[in-house]
DRENMIMAR-742600 format. One record per residue (C-alpha): residue in three letters; x, y, z. Coordinates in steps of 0.25 Angstrom, whole numbers, plus 5000, padded with zeros to 4 digits. Layout:
BEGIN
Ala	X	Y	Z
...
This chain:
BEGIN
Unk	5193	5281	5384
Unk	5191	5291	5373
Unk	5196	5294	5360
Unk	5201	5307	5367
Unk	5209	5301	5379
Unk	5215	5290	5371
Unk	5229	5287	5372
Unk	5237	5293	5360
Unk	5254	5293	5354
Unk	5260	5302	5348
Unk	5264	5297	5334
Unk	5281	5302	5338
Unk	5278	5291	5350
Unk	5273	5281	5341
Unk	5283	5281	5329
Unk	5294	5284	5339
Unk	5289	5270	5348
Unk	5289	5263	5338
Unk	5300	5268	5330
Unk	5308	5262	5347
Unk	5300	5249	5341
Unk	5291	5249	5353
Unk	5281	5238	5350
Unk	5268	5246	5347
Unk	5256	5244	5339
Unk	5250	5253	5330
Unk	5235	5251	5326
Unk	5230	5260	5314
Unk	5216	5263	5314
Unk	5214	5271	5300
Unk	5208	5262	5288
Unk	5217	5255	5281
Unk	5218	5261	5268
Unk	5225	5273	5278
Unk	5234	5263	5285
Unk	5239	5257	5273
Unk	5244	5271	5268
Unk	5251	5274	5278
Unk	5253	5266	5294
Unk	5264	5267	5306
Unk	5273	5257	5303
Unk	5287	5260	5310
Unk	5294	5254	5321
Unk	5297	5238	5321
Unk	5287	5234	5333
Unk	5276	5241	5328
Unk	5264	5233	5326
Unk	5253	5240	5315
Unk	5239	5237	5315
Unk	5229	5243	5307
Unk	5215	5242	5310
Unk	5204	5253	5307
Unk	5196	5261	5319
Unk	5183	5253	5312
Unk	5190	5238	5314
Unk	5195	5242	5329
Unk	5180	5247	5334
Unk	5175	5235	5325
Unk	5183	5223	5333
Unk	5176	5217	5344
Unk	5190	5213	5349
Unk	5200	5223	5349
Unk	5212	5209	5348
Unk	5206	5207	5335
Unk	5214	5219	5329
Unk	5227	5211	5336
Unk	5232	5222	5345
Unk	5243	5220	5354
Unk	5238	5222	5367
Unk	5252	5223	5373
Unk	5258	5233	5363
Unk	5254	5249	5362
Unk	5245	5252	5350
Unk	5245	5265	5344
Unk	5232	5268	5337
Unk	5234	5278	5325
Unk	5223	5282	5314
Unk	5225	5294	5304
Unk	5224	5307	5314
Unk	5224	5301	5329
Unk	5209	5302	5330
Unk	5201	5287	5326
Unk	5215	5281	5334
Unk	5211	5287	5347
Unk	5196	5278	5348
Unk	5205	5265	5342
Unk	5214	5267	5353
Unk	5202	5271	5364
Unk	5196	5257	5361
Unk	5210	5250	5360
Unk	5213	5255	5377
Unk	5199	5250	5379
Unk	5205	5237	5377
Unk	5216	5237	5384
Unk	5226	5241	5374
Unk	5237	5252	5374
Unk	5232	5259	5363
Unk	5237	5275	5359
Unk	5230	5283	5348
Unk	5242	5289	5338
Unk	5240	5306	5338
Unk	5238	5310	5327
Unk	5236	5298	5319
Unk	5244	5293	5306
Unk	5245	5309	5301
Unk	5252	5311	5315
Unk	5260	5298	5312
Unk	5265	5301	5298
Unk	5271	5314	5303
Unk	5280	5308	5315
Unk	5295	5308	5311
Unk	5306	5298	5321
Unk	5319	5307	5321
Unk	5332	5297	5319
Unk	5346	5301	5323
Unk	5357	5296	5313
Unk	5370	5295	5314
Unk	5376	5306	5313
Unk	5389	5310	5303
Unk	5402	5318	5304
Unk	5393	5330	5299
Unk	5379	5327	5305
Unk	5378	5327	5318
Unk	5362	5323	5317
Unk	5356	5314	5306
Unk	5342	5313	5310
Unk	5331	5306	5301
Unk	5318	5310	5303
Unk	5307	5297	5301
Unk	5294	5301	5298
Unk	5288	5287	5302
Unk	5274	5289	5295
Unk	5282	5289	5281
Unk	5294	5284	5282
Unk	5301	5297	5277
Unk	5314	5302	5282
Unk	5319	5316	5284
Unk	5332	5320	5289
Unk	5339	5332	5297
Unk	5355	5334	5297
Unk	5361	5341	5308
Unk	5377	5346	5306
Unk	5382	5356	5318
Unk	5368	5361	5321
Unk	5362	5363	5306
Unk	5352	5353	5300
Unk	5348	5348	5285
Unk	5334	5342	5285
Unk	5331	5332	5274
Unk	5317	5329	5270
Unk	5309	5334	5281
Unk	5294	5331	5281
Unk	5284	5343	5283
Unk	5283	5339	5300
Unk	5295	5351	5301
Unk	5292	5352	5316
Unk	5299	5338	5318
Unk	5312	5344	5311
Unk	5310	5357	5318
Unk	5310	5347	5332
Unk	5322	5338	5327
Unk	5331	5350	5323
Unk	5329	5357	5335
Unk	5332	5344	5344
Unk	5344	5343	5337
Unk	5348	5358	5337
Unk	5349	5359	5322
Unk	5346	5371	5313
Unk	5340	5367	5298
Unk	5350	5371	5288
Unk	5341	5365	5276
Unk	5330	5356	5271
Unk	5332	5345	5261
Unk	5322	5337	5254
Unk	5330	5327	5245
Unk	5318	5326	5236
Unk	5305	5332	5236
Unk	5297	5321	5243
Unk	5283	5314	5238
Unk	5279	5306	5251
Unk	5278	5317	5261
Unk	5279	5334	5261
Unk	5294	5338	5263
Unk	5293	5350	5275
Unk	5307	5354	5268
Unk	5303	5368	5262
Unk	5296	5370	5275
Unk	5306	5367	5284
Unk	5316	5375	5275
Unk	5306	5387	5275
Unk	5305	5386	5292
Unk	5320	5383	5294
Unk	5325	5393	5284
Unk	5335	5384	5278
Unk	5335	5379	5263
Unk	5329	5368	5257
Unk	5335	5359	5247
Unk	5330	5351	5237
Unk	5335	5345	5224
Unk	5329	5355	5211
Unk	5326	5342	5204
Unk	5315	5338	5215
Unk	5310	5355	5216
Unk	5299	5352	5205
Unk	5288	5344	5202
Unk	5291	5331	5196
Unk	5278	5329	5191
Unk	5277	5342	5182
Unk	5290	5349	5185
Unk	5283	5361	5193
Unk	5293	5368	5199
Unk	5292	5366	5215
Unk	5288	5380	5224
Unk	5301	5376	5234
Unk	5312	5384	5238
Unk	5324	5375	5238
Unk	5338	5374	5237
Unk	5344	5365	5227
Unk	5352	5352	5231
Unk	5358	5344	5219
Unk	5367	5334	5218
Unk	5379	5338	5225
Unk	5375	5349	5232
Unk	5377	5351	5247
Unk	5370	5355	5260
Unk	5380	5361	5271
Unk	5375	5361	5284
Unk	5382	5361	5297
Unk	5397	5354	5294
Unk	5387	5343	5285
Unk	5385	5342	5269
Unk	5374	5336	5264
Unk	5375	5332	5248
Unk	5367	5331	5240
Unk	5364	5318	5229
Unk	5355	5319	5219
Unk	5347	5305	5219
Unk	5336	5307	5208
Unk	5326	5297	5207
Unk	5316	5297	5217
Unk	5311	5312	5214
Unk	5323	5318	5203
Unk	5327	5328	5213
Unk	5332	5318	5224
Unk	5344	5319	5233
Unk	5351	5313	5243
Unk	5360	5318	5254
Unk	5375	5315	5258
Unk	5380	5318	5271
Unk	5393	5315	5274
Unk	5395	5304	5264
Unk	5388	5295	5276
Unk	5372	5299	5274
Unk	5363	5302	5263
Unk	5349	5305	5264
Unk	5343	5300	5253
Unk	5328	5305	5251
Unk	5319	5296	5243
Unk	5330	5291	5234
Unk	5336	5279	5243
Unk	5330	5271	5253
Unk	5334	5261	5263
Unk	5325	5251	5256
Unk	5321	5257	5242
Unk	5322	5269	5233
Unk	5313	5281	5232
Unk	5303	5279	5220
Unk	5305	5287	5208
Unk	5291	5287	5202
Unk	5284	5297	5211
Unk	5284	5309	5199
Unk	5279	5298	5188
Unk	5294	5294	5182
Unk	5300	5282	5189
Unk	5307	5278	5177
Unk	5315	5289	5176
Unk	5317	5292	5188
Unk	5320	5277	5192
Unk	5330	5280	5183
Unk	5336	5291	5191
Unk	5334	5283	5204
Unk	5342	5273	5199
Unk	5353	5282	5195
Unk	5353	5289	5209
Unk	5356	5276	5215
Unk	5367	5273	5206
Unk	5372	5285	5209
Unk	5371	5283	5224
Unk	5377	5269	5223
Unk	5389	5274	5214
Unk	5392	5285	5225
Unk	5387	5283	5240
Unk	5395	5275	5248
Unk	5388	5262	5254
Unk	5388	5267	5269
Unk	5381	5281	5265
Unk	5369	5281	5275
Unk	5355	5282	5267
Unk	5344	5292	5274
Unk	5334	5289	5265
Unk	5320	5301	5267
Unk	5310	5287	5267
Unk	5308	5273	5271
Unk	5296	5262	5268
Unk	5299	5254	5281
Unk	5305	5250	5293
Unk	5313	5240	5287
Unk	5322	5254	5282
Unk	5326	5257	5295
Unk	5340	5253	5303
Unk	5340	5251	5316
Unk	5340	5263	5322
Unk	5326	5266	5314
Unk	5332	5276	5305
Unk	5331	5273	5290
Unk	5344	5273	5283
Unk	5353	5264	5278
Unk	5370	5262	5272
Unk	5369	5265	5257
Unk	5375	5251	5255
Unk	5366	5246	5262
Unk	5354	5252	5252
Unk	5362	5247	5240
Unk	5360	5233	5246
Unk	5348	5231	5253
Unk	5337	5242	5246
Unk	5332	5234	5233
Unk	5331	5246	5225
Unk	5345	5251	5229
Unk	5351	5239	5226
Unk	5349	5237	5212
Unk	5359	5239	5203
Unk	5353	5237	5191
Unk	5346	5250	5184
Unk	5338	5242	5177
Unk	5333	5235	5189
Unk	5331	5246	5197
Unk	5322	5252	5187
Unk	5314	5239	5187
Unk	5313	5239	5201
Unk	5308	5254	5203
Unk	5297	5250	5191
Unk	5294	5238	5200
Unk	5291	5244	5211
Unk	5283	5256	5208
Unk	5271	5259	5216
Unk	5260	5269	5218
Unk	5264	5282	5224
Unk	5254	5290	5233
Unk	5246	5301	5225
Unk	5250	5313	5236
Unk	5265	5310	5231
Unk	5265	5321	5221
Unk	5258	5330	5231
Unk	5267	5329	5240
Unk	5279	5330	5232
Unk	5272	5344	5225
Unk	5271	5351	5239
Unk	5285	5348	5240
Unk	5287	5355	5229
Unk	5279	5366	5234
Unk	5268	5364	5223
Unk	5257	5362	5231
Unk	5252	5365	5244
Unk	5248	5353	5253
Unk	5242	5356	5269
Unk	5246	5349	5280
Unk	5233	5340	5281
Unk	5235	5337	5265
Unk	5250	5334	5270
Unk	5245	5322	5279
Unk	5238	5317	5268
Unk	5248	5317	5258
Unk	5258	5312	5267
Unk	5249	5300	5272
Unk	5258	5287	5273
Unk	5272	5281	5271
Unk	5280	5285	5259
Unk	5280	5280	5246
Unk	5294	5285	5241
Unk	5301	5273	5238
Unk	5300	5260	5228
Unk	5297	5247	5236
């Protein structure tokens, strides 16, 4: 068998097998300093190995790496390339082995579509899982019109989505301008021909205040998107970045960007002033606990684990709930809480404020220099 003739999976097959918790194996053949950035973990049957091309062709016997024999194994390295020799030798011996297309740079750009419940305004709520980083976007469907809320910069899979459900964009929304991953909002806004919203507070730089290159429309506190017979409203949540919002519908949803969490908060230290901007986190979530009823939905735009999910696999949980069970959220003490976010501070990757300055329109970043700056899971929240 050759290299070339080797049986291969898509990554939209893997992720959406294991996301059904079909019991697979994925064996990672990249060095370890790659697979520690960033690794397929989804699904609750998945087994994970990771062993480098040079340790497979290295072991005499292949049941010294402790592959499943009777389970699939999906051989993935970084472009679908070294994975196609692994998984030539792996069929040798017998096992059902399939070389991953395209590799981890095909993996981190696969998104699962999940329909929610609808509402009495929304006929569709779907959240859009982009499995490689555990970030969330969403599009709102009311009579036929569609609100897309932090979409990444794959906008063929909106464009697809849209069309299946018969929607037309009536705007783009990104509740924040993200750091983890390149926001394809002013793109999809520019292709669509529809407005894009942003809060003025997150249109500059907060690193040196350089005014962002964006075309925008401003959304404060208070303000209001119509589309359809829905009404999107707008809470400003600062904190995480100082323009941060989250998004009511119907008193029953809120789409909560980087600010809330299932299981944490988003970190307020990625512009170089946690203490201050703890402080406003802090405040936010006052505010929300003062004023959001208990069985408000949470839709938050990330998740660090599987553990975030419910048990139809989407990621969202009762604000009640939140209050109770995420650490951060539950604190009731300002004091404490700002304890706990100085605690728990870690190391954030260097391309964050790369990213976060072509979201801005400050720089100009290629779609090779995108994979790169995207590479791995997000870091956006305190753990």
């Amino acid at each position: 068998m050759t290299r070339n003739s080797v049986p291969q999976i898509e990554p939209q097959e893997l992720a959406e097998r294991l996301d059904r918790g079909e019991p697979l194996q994925v064996l990672d053949v990249r060095a370890p300093d790659k697979v520690e950035r960033g690794r397929v973990a989804l699904g609750s049957e998945l087994v994970f190995h990771a062993h480098p091309n040079s340790t497979v062709f290295a072991t005499p016997d292949i049941s010294a790496l402790r592959l499943d024999a009777a389970r699939p194994i999906a051989v993935i390295c970084g472009h679908g390339n070294s994975s196609k020799k692994a998984t030539a030798l792996l069929r040798e011996r017998g096992y059902e082995a399939y070389s991953v297309i395209g590799g981890m740079a095909a993996w981190e750009a696969v998104y699962v579509a999940r329909q929610l419940s609808p509402t009495p305004s929304l006929s569709h709520v779907v959240q859009l899982d982009r499995v490689g980083k555990g970030a969330l976007s969403y599009v709102l469907v009311s009579d036929g019109d569609a609100v897309v809320v932090d979409p990444g910069r794959h906008l063929e899979r909106y464009d697809t989505l849209l069309t299946e459900l018969r929607a037309t964009p009536a705007a783009v929304v990104d509740t924040h301008i993200h750091a983890d991953y390149l926001s394809g909002a002013r793109a999809a806004a520019a292709r669509w021909q529809v407005p894009y919203f942003l809060h003025p507070d997150d249109a500059v730089s907060p690193y040196d205040q350089t005014r962002g290159k964006l075309t925008y429309q401003a959304l404060g506190d208070g303000d209001t998107i119509a589309f359809g017979r829905a009404t999107l409203r707008a809470v400003h949540v600062p904190g995480h970045t100082l323009g941060s919002i989250a998004l009511l519908a119907d008193d029953g949803l809120a789409l909560t960007g980087d600010f809330l969490f299932v299981k944490s908060v988003g970190r307020p230290d990625l512009a170089g002033r946690s203490d201050s901007w703890a402080k406003l986190l802090w405040q936010s979530l006052e505010r929300a606990r003062e004023t959001w009823p208990g069985d408000l939905l949470v839709l938050p735009a990330h998740y660090a684990s599987e553990d975030e999910r419910r048990a139809d696999r989407a990621v969202a949980a009762r604000f009640d709930v939140i209050s109770a069970t995420n650490t951060a959220a539950a604190i009731q003490d300002e004091r404490m809480f700002l304890n706990w976010i100085a605690d728990h501070a870690t190391n954030f990757p260097d391309a964050y404020r790369t990213i976060k300055e072509a979201n801005l329109g400050l720089v100009d970043v290629s779609e090779a220099d995108a994979e790169i700056l995207e590479s791995g899971p997000n870091q956006c929240a305190v753990f």
